[in-house]
Each structure stands twice: as C-alpha cells, then as structure tokens.
LOLUM-723044 format. One record per residue: chain; x, y, z of N, C-alpha, C in turn. Coordinates in steps of 0.02 Angstrom, whole numbers. Atoms other than C-alpha are relative to their C-alpha. Layout:
REC   chain      n.x      n.y      n.z     ca.x     ca.y     ca.z      c.x      c.y      c.z
REC       A        X        Y        Z        X        Y        Z        X        Y        Z
...
//
This chain:
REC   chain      n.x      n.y      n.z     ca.x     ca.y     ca.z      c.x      c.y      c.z
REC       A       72       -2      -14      560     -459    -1671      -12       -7       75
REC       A        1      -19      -62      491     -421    -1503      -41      -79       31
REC       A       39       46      -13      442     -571    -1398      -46       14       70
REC       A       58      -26      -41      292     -583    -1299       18      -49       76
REC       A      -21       38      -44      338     -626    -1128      -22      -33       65
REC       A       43       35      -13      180     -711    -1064      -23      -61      -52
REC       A        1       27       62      181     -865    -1159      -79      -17      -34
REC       A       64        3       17       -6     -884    -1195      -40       70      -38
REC       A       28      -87       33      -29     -675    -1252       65      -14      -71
REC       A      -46      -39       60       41     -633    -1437      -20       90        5
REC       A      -29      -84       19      106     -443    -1482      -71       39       15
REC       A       76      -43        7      -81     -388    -1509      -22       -4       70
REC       A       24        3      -92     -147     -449    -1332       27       26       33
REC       A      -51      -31      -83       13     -409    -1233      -25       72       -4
REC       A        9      -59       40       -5     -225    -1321      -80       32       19
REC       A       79      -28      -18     -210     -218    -1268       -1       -4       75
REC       A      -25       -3      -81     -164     -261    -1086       38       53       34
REC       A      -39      -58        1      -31     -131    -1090      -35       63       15
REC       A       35      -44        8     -141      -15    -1147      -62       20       61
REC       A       67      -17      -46     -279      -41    -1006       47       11       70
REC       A      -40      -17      -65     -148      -53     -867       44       64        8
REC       A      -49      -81       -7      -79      135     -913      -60       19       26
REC       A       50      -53      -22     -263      194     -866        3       11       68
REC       A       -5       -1      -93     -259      243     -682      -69       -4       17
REC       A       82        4      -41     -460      289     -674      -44      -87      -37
REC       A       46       61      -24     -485       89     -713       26      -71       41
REC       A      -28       14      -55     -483        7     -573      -16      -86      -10
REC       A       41       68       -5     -529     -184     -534      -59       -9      -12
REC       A       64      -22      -16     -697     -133     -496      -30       10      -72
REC       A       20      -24       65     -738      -42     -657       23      -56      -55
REC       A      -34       61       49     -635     -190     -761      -30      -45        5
REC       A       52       83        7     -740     -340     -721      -68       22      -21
REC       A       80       -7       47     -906     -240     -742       23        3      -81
REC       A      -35      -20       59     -827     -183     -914      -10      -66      -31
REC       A        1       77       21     -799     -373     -930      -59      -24      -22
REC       A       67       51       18     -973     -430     -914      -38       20      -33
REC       A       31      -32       46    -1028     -312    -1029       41      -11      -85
REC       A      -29       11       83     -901     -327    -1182       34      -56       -5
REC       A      -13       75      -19     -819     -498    -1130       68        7      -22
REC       A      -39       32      -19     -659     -486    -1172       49       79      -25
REC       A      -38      -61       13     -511     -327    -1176      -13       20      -61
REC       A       11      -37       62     -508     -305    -1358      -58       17      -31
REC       A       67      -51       -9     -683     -268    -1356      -18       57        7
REC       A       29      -55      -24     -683     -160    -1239       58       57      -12
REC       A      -34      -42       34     -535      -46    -1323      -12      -11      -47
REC       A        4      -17       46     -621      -50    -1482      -74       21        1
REC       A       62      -44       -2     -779       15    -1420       -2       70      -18
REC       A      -12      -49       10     -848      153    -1489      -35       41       53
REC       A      -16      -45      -59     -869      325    -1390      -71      -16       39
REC       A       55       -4      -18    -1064      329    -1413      -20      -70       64
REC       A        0       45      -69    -1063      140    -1315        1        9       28
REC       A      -42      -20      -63     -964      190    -1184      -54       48       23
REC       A       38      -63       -6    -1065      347    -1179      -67      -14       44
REC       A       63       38       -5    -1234      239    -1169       21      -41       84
REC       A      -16       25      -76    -1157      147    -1005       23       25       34
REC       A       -2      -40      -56    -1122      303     -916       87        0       21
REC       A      -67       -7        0     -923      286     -931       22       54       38
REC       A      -40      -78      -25     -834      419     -835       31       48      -36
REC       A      -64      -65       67     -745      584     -940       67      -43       10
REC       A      -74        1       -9     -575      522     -876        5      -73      -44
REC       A       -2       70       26     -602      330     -919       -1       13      -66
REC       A       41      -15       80     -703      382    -1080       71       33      -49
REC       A      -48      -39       31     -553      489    -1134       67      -52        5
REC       A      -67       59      -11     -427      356    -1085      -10      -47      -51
REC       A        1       51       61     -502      219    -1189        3       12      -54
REC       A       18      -25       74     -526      323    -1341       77        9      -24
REC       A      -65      -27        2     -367      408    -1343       67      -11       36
REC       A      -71       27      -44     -226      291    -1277       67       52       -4
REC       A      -69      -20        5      -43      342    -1238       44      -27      -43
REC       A      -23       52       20       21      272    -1365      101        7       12
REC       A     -100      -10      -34      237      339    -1306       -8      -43       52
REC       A      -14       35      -60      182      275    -1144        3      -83      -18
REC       A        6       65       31      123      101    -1229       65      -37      -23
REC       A      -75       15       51      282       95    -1334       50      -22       51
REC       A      -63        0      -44      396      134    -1184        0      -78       40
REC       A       11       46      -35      315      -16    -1087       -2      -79      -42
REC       A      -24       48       57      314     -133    -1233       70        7      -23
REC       A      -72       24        8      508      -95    -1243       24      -20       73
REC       A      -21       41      -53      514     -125    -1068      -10      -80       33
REC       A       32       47        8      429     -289    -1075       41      -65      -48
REC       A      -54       26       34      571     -324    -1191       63      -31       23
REC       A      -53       21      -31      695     -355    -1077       -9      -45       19
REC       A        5       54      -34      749     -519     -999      -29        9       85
REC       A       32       -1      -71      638     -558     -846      -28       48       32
REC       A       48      -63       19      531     -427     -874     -100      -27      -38
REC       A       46       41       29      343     -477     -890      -61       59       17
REC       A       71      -21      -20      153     -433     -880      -31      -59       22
REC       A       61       81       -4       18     -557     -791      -48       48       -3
REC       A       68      -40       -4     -145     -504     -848      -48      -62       34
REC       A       58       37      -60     -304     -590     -725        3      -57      -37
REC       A       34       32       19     -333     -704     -857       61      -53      -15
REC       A      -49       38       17     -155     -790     -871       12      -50       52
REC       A      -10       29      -46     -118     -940     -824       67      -21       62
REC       A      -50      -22      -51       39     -881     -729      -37       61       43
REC       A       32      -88      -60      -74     -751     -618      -10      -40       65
REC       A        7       44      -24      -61     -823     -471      -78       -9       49
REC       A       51       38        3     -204     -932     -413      -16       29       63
REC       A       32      -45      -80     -221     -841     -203      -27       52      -46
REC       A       35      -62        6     -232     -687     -267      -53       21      -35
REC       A       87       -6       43     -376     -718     -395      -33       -2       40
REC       A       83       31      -53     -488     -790     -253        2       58       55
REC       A       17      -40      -54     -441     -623     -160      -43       49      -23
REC       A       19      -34       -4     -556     -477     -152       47       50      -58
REC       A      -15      -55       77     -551     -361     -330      107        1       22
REC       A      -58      -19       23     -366     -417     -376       15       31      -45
REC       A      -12      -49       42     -286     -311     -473       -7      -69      -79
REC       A       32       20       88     -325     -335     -687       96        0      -31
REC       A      -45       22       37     -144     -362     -722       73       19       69
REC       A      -71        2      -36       37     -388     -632       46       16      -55
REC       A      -44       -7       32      194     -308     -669       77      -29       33
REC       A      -49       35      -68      348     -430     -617       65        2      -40
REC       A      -87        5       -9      549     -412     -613      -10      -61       27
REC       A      -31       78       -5      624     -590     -607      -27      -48        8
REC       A        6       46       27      594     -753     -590      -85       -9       15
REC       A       81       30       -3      400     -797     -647      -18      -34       39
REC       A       14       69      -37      388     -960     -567      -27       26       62
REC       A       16       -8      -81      412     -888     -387      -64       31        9
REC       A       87      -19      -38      247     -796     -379      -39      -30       13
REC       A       18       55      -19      185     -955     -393      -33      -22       62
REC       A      -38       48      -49      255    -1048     -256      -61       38       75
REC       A       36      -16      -80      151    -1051      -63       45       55       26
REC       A      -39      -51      -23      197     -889       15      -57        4       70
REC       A       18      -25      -47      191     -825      178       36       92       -3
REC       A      -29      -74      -16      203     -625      216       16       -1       61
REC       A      -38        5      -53      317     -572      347       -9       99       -5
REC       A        7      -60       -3      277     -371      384       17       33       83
REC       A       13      -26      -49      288     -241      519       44       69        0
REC       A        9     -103       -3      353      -62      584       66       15      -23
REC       A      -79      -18       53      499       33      485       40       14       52
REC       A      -66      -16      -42      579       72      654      -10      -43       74
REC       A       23       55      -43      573      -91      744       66       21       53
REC       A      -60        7      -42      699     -129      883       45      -35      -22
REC       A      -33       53       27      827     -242      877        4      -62       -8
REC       A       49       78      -15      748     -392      947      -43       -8      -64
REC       A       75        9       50      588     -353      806       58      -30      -45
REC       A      -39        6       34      738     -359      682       22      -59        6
REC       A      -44       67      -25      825     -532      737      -78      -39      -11
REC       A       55       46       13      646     -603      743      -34      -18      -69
REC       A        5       13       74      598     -554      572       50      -33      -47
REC       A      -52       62       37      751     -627      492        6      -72       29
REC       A       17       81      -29      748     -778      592      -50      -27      -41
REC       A       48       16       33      584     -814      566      -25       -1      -74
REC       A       -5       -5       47      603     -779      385       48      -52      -28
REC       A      -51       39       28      762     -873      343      -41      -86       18
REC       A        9       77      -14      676    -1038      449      -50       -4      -34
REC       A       43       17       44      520    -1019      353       -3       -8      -60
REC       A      -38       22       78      606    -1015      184       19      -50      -11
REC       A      -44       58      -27      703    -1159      244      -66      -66       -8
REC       A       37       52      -12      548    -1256      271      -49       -3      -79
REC       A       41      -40       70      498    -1197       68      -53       24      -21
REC       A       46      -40       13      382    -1061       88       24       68      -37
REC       A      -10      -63       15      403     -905        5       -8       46       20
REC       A       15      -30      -41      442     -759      115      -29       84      -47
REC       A      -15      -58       41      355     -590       35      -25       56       53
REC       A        7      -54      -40      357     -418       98      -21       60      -51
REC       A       10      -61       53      344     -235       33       62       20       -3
REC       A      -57      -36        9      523     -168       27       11       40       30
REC       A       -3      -40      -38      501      -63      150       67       11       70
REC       A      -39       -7      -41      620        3      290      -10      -40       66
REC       A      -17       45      -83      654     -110      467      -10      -63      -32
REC       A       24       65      -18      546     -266      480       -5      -39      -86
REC       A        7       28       51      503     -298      294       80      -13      -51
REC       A      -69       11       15      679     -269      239       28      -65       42
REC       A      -29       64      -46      742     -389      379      -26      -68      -25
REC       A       29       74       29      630     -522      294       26      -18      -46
REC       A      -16        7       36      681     -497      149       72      -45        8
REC       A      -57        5      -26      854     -513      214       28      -78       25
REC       A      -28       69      -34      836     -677      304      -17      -71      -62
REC       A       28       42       53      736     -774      135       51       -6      -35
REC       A      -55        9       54      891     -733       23       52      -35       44
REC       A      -66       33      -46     1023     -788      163       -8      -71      -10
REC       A       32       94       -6      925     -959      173        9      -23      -76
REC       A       10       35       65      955     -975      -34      -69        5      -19
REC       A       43       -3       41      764     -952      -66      -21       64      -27
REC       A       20      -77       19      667     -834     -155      -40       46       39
REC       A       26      -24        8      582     -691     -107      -44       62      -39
REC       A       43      -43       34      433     -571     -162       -5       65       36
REC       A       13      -49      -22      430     -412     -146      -57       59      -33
REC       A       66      -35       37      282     -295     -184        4       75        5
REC       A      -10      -91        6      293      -92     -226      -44        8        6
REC       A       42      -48      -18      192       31     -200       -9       55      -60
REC       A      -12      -39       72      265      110     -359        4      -36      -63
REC       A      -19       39       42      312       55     -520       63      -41        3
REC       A      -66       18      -16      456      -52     -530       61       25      -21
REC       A      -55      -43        9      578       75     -603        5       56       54
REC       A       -8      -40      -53      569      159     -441        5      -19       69
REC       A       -1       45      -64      633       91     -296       13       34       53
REC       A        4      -12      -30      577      139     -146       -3      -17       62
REC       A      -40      -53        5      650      171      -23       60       -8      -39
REC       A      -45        1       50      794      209     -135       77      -43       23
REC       A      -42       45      -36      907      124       -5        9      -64      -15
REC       A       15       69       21      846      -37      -52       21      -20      -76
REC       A      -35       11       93      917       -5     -259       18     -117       12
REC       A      -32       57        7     1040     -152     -200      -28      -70       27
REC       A       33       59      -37      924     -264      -86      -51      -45      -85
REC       A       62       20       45      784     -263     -242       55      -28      -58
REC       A      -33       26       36      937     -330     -338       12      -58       10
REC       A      -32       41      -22      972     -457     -257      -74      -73       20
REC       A       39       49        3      801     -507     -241      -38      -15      -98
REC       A        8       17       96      773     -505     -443       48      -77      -16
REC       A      -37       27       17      921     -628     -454      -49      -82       21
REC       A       38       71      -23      805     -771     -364      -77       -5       -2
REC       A       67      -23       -7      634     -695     -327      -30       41      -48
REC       A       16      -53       38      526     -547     -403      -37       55       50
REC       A       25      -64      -31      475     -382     -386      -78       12      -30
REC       A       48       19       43      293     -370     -418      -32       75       18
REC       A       38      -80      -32      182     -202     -428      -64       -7      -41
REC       A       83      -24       68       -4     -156     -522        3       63      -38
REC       A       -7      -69       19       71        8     -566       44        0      -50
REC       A      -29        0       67      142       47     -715       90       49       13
REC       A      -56      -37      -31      322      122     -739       -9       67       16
REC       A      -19      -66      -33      357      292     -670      -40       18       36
REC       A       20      -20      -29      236      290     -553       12        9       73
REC       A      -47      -13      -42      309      358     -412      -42       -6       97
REC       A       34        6      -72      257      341     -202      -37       49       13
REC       A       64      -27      -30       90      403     -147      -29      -35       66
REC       A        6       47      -73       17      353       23      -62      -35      -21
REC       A       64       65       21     -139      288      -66       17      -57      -24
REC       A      -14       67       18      -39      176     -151       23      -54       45
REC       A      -21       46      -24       32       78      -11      -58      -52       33
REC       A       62       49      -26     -143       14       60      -14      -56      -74
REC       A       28       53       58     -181      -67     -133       78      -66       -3
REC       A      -62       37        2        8     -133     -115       -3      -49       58
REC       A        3       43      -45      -26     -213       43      -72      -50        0
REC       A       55       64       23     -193     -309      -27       33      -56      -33
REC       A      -42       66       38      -64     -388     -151       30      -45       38
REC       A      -68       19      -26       52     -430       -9      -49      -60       17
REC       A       15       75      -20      -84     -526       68      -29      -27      -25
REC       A       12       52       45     -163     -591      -81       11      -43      -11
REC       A      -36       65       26      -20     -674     -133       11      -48       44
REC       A      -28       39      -74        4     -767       33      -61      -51       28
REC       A       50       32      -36      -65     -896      138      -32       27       60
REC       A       -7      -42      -84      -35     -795      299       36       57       18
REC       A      -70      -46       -3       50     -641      367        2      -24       74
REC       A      -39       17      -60      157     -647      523       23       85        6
REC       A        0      -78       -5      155     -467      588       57       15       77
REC       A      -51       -4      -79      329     -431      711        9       68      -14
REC       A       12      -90       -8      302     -263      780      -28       53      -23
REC       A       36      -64       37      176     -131      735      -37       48       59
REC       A       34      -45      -28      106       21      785      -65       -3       11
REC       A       76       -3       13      -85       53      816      -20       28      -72
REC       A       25      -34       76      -87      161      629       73      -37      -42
REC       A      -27       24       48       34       35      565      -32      -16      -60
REC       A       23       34       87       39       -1      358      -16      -94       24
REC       A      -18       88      -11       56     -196      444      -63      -11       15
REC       A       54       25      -21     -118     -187      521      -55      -13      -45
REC       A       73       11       51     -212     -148      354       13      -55      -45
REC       A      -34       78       47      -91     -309      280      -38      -34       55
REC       A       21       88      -66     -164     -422      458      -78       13      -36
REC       A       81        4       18     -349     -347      393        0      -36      -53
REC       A       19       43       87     -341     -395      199       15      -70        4
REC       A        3       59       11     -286     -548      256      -52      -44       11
REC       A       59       32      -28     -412     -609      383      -57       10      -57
REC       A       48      -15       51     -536     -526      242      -14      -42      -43
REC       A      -20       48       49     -459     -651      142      -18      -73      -15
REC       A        9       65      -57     -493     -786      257       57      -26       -6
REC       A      -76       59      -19     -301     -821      264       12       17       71
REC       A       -7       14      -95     -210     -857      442       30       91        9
REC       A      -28      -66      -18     -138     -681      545       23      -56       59
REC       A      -56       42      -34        7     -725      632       27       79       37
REC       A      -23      -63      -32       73     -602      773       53       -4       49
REC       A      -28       -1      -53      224     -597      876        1       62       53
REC       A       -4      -29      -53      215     -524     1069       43       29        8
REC       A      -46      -24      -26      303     -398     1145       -8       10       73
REC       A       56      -10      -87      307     -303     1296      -33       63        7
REC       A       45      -69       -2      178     -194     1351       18       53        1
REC       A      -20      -75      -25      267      -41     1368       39       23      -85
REC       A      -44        3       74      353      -52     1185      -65       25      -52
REC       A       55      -47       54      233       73     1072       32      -56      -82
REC       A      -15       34       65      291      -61      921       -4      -68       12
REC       A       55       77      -26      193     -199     1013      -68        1       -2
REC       A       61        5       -4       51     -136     1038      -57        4      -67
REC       A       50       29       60      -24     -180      861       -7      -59      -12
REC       A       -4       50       -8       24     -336      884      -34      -53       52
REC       A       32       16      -53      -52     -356     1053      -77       20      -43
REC       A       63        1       22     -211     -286      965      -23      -51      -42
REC       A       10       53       46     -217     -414      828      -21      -70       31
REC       A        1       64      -33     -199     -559      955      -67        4       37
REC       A       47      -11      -45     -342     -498     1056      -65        4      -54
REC       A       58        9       29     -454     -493      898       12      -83      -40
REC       A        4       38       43     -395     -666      841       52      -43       -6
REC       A      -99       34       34     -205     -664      772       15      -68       46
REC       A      -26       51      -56     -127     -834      841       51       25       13
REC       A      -73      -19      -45       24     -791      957       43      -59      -20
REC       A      -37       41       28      164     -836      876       88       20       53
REC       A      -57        7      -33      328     -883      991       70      -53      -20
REC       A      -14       49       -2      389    -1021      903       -8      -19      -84
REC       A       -2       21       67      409    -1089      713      -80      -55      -20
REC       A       65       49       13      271    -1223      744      -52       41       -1
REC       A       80       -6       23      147    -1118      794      -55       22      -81
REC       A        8       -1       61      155    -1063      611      -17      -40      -39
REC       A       12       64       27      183    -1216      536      -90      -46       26
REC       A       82       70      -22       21    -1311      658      -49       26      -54
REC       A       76      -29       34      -91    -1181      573       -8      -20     -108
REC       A      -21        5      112      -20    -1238      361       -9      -48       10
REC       A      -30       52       15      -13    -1402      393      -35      -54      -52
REC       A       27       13       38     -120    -1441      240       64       16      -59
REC       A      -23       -6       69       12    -1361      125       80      -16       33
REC       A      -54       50      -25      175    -1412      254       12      -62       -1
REC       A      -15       63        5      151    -1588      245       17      -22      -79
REC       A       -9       20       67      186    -1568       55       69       44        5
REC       A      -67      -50       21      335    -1446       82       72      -21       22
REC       A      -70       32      -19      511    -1527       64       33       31       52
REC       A      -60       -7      -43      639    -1513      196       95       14      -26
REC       A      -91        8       38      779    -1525       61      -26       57      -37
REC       A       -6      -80       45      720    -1352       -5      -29      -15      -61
REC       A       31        6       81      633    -1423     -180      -31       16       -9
REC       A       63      -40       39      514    -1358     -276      -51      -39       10
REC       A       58       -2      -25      348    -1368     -191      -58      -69      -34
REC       A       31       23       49      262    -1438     -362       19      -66        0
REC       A       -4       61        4      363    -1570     -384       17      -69       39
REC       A      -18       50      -59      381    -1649     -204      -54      -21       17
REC       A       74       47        7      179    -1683     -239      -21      -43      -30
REC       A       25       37       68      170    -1764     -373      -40      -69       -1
REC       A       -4       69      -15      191    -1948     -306      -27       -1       79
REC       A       49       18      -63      105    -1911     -152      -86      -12        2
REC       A       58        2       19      -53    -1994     -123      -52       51       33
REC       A       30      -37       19     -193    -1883     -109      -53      -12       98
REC       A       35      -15      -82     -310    -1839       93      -69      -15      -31
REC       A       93      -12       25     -502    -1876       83      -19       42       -8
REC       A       37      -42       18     -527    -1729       83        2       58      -54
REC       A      -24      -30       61     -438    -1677      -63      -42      -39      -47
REC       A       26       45       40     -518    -1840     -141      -67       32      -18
REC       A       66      -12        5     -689    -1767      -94       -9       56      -64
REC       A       10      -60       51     -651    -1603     -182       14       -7      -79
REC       A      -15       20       82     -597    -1681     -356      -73      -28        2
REC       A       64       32        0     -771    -1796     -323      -33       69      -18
REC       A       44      -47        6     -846    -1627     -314       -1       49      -89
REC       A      -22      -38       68     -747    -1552     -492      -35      -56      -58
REC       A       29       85       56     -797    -1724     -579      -74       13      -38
REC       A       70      -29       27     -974    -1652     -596       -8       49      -60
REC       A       17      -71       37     -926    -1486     -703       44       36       41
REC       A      -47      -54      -15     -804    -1339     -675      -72       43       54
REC       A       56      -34      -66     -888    -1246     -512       28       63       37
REC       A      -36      -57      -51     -850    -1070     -410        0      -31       66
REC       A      -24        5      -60     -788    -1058     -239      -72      -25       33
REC       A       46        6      -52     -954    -1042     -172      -37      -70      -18
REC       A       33       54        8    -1030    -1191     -264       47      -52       35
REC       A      -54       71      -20     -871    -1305     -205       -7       14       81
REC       A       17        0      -81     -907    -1238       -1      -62      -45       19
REC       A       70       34      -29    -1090    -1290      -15       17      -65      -14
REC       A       -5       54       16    -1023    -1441      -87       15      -44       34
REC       A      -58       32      -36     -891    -1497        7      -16        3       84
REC       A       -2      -22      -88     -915    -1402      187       55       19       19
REC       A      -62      -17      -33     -755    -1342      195      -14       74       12
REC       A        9      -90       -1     -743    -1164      255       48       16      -65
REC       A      -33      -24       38     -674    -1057      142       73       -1      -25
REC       A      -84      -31       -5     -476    -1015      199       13     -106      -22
REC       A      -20       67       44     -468    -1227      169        0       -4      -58
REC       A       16        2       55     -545    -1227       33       32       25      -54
REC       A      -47      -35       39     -428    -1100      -51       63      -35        1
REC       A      -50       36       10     -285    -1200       14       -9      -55      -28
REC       A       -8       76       53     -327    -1375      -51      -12       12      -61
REC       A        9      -16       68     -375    -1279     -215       71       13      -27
REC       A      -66      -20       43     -205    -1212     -243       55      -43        5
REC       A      -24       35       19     -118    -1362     -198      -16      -40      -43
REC       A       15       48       50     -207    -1471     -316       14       40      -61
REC       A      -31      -25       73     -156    -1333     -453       59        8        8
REC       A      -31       13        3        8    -1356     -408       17      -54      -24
REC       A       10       65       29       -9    -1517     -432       -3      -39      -75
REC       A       35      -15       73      -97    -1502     -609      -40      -58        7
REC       A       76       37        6     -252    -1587     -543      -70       37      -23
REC       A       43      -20        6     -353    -1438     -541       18       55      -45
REC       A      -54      -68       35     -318    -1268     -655     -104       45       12
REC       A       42      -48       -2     -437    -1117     -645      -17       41      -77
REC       A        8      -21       65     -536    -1047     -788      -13       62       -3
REC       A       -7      -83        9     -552     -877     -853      -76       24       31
REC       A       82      -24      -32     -752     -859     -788       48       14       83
REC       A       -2      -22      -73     -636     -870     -601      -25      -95       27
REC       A       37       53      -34     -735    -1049     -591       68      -56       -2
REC       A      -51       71        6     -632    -1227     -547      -20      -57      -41
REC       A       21       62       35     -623    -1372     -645       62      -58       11
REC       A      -53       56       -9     -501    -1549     -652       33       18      -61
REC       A      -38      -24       68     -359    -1528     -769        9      -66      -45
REC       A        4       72       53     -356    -1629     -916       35      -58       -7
REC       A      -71       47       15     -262    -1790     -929       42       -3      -32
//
C-alpha cells in the first residue's frame, strides 16, 4: 500500500494536491482567490463546470479542473512513492514558515531528500555562471564558514558561483538546498547529475514544477523567488547588470530580508551588479561578521558545534522582545500586519523572531496564514 509522504495528508489529499500542481495555468494568484471562494482543494476539484463558469474561470484552467491527467497523476503518485521523495502543499505543516510570509508562494513544493532541512535558517549564496576565480574561492569560503556557523547554504544549481556554494556547504558536513527551475527529474545543468547527488544525501532539491518539466527562461525568475523565500538573506558574489542574481537581491529586499554583496573591482564586468546593489542598499560584505552583525537575532541561537538549530533553543531563555511578541499571541492567533501594529517591530524582525519561536514550538502558523502560541 502506497504511503503518503506528508504525514498530516492521506492518499485522497496527497492525490488532490497532485492533481492541482500538474495544472500550469494555476498559479498562486488564481489558487488563493479559488481558496476564498471554495475553502478548501477538494472543493475546488469537485466543482462543477457551470460554477467555475459563473466565476469567469479561464478555458485552459476550466478544462484542467474538469478533466485531470489522470497518467500524469498516477506517474507522480508513483513518484511520491519513493524514499525521500515528497510533496509540501501551503497548508502543511512542513512548508516552510519564510516562504509563506513571502509574496504569492508557490501552492505546493516538490522536494528530493532530507525534509527537515528546508526547515532550518537559510541563507542564499548566488551570482554569475562565469565568475573568476577569486568570485569562486569567495563563494565556497563564504559558504563552507557560514554552514559552519549552522545556517543553511541554498542556491539554484546553476553553473560558477551557485555551484561553488553548493560545493563549500557539503565540504563543511552541512546541508544544502538547492532550487530548480525544472522539475526534479531534470537536472540542469546536466553537469551537476553528480553535485545534485550529493546534495540529496544531506540536503534537498526543491522545485514548484512538476516532473518533466524541462528549462524555460521564465522559469528561472519564479525559481529565484523560492531561493529567496526560503532564506533569511542572499549574499550576491559577482553579477552582471542582467544577472539571474539581481532579480534573487530584488525578491529578497521585496521580502524585507537582508542583501548581502561582495565588492570587486571596477573594471571587472562581474562586479558591477554588485557595485549596483551596494549603492541601492546591499551591506558590503568583506568579512564573515558583516553577515553575521546583520542575523544576530537568529546567530545568537546558532550552535558553534554544528547542532540542530531547534534544539540548541530550547533551554534558552527568551529576549523582551520575543517576550513582547508571545504577550502579543496571548490575545488570539493574529496576521503579520496585526502583530507589526502591535509590537512595532518592522517587518524583516518580525519574520525573524516569528520563525525562531516556531522553531522553538512556541509559536506554529495556521492555515488562514495567521500566528498563534503553540499548545502546551
């Protein structure tokens, strides 16, 4: 018998998730309105046409929901079968907790290896596929010491700088994340087969795309919202002016997480995106601290002996201003924006002391999106 390998979805749910994540014309966008109209997936795949019809549905959508794939369904429900092989749909409580609070995350994750790590505080580490050799030495550095200090380094899989990250997170023993552009039976570039192996064995491979969907250039901008979804910060060594790295430094700031930029020199065409970033903002990064000064809400909880994040909090006591924000949950489960006016924290805090306290299992997030204290 096939097991369901989100432990909170049985056969029927995993199987209705499936089914909405083969559609291509529904997007985030169209999925939450959808939501607030039929409330919950199996609803809204057992609507009938005329409904749909009545709310102005699109032909392509309209024809998608009616008339699933059901080979394609099958194929992905035997792929789903395999060990370390999963789905996160928005509403699970393994989805991880950044990327909800980012801007229309995607309505379901598809992840190779280990669950947990998507978890875990991440930082992105990005930049240009034909760095130098210096960009190269900096990104693994800076990757291996920030692993070291137990962040999670994630990238896209891509050629130079993101490879090099990758490169320096596994050296150091931790995990990293890596994010496609495709489905995950397609690894691109194809060079990487053995790298994306190597990061399955510790980390995962995570995509919104279903299998066989193969590299498009539209897809790498939605792949690089994930990158900095999932993250606290990116750290951008070496990019072009039409680098893929600059629309990862935008979704972040968008995000309100940190942009992190290392300098070059002016004359190096794989600086000067980097030099632009700094001049709208990025902190100039030369140095491991200056990284670290800007976390040091979720560093002063992050072991030195490499342990798991979660449980090197446990027994730590708690900042006023974490105190304040449970004072603030104590009232009733509340959204982001009710817990800012509450509290006064800007936002990009506010997201961080939220996701350490659900590390923690002080706070957990509910399916409305709103916060609440987790039960005793």
């Amino acid at each position: 018998m096939r097991q369901c390998t989100t432990p909170e979805l049985d056969q029927t749910a995993l199987a209705i998730w499936v089914r909405l994540g083969l559609i291509s014309s529904l997007g985030s966008k169209k999925f939450f309105r959808l939501m607030e109209i039929f409330g919950s997936p199996e609803a809204l795949v057992n609507a009938k046409r005329r409904e749909l019809e009545q709310l102005g549905v699109p032909n392509p959508l309209l024809t998608a929901l009616l008339k699933p794939d059901w080979n394609q369904i099958e194929k992905h429900m035997g792929w789903l079968e395999q060990p370390h092989q999963h789905l996160v749909p928005i509403d699970s409580m393994t989805y991880p907790t950044q990327l909800k609070m980012a801007n229309s995350p995607p309505m379901i994750l598809w992840v190779k290896g280990n669950l947990h790590s998507i978890l875990q505080p991440q930082l992105a580490i990005v930049g240009s596929r034909k760095p130098s050799r210096t960009g190269k030495s900096l990104a693994k550095k800076f990757a291996a010491e920030l692993a070291n200090c137990g962040l999670t380094i994630t990238s896209g899989l891509a050629l130079g700088i993101d490879a090099q990250a990758h490169l320096g997170a596994l050296e150091s023993g931790r995990p990293t994340i890596a994010v496609f552009g495709t489905g995950l039976d397609q690894i691109y570039p194809s060079v990487h087969r053995e790298l994306s192996e190597q990061i399955v064995t510790n980390g995962a491979l995570v995509s919104e795309f279903p299998l066989g969907t193969t590299p498009k250039p539209q897809h790498f901008p939605r792949r690089n919202r994930i990158i900095s979804g999932l993250s606290m910060g990116v750290l951008v060594v070496e990019a072009g002016l039409r680098s893929g790295s600059l629309i990862t430094a935008n979704y972040s700031a968008n995000f309100g997480r940190e942009v992190f930029a290392i300098p070059g020199s002016i004359e190096s065409p794989t600086s000067i995106g980097c030099h632009k970033l700094i001049k709208e903002g990025a902190k100039l990064v030369d140095c491991l601290d200056d990284i670290l000064s800007e976390l040091t809400h979720f560093t002063s909880h992050l072991s030195a002996d490499n342990q798991d994040p979660a449980q090197n909090t446990q027994n730590q006591s708690l900042d006023p201003e974490s105190h304040r924000l449970l004072d603030s949950l104590r009232q009733g489960p509340a959204s982001l924006d009710d817990l800012v006016e509450a509290t006064g924290f800007t936002t990009a805090d506010l997201l961080s002391k939220l996701l350490l306290l659900e590390l923690e299992n002080r706070v957990e997030t509910l399916e409305d999106g709103r916060f609440a204290q987790s039960p005793k």
